[in-house]
N, C-alpha and C positions, 0 to 999 in steps of 0.2 A: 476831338470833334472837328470835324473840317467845314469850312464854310460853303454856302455855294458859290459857285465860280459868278462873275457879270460879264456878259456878252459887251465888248466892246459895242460902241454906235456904229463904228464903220471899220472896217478888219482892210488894214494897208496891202497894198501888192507888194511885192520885193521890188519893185524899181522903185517906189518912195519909200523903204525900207533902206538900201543900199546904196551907196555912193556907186554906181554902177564904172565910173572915171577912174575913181582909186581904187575899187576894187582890182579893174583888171590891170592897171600900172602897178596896182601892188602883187600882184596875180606872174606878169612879165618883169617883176623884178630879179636879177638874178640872185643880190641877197636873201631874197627869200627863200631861192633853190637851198640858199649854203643851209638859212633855218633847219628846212624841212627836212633833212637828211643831217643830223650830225652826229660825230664819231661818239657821243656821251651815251642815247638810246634815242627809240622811235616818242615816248612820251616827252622831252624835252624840248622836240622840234615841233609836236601836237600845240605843243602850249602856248608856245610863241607865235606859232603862225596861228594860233585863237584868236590870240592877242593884239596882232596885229589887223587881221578879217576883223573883228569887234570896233576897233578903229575905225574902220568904214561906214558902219552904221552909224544914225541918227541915234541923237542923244533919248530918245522916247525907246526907242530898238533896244539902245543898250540895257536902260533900266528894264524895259519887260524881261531882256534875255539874262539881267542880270538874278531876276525876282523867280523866271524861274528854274534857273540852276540853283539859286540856294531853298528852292523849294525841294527841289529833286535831291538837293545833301541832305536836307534839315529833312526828309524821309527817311535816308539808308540813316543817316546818325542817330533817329529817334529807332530806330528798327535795332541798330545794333547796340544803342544803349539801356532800351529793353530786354533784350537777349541778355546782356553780363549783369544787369541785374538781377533778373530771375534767378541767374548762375551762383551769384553771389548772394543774394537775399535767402535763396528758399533751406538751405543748411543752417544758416544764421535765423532765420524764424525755428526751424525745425528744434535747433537746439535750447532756444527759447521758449518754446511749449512743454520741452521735457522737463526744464529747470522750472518752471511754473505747474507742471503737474504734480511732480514732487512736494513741490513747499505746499498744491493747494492739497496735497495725500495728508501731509503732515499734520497741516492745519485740522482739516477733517478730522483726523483721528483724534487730535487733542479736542475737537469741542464734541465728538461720539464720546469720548473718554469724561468732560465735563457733567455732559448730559445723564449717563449712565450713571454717576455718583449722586449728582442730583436725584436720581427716579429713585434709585437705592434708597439713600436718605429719607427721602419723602418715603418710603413704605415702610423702614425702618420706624420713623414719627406715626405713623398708620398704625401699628403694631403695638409698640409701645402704648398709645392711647387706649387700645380699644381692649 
């Protein structure tokens, strides 16, 4: 169940969002060039130079952008760990209904089988009296 969202009171611009200074010193840094491009892959140099842009923002900035990327996870990780469970649960129910249909078949027939002896008897007693 998701909640409704609250409208912040006042919704910041990027220039009191962003350290606009560091950004772009960190922006014209050359170690940053080295980050952005490294010989490992394209997502190790994403991450760090995240890491380091996040830096810049205000401590209110971070926590919002922190709240909602683990919103944006905590959706794909409820999404896929619904998925393996259906995957995994619905064979494990399934074989659960058969082994409960059985026992409830078995049971049936022993208290049909009770029943029937009973009815017997009593007309048997019916017979004999009368």
């Amino acid at each position: 169940m998701k909640s409704a969202k609250t409208q912040p009171a006042q919704v910041p611009t990027l220039t009191e969002v962003v350290d606009m200074d560091a950004a772009l010193a960190l922006r014209a840094s050359p170690a940053l060039e080295l980050v952005t491009h490294p010989a490992g892959g394209r997502d190790e140099g994403r991450v760090e130079r995240s890491s380091a842009l996040v830096g810049c923002l205000s401590l209110e900035a971070q926590a919002a952008l922190t709240q909602q990327v683990l919103r944006s996870v905590q959706a794909q990780v409820d999404s896929v760990l619904n998925e393996r469970l259906k995957d995994i649960l619905v064979p494990i129910l399934a074989q659960c209904a058969e082994t409960m249909m059985a026992a409830l078949r078995v049971e049936l027939a022993s208290t049909l089988h009770e029943v029937v002896a009973q009815a017997v008897a009593l007309q048997a007693d019916r017979r004999d009296a009368a």
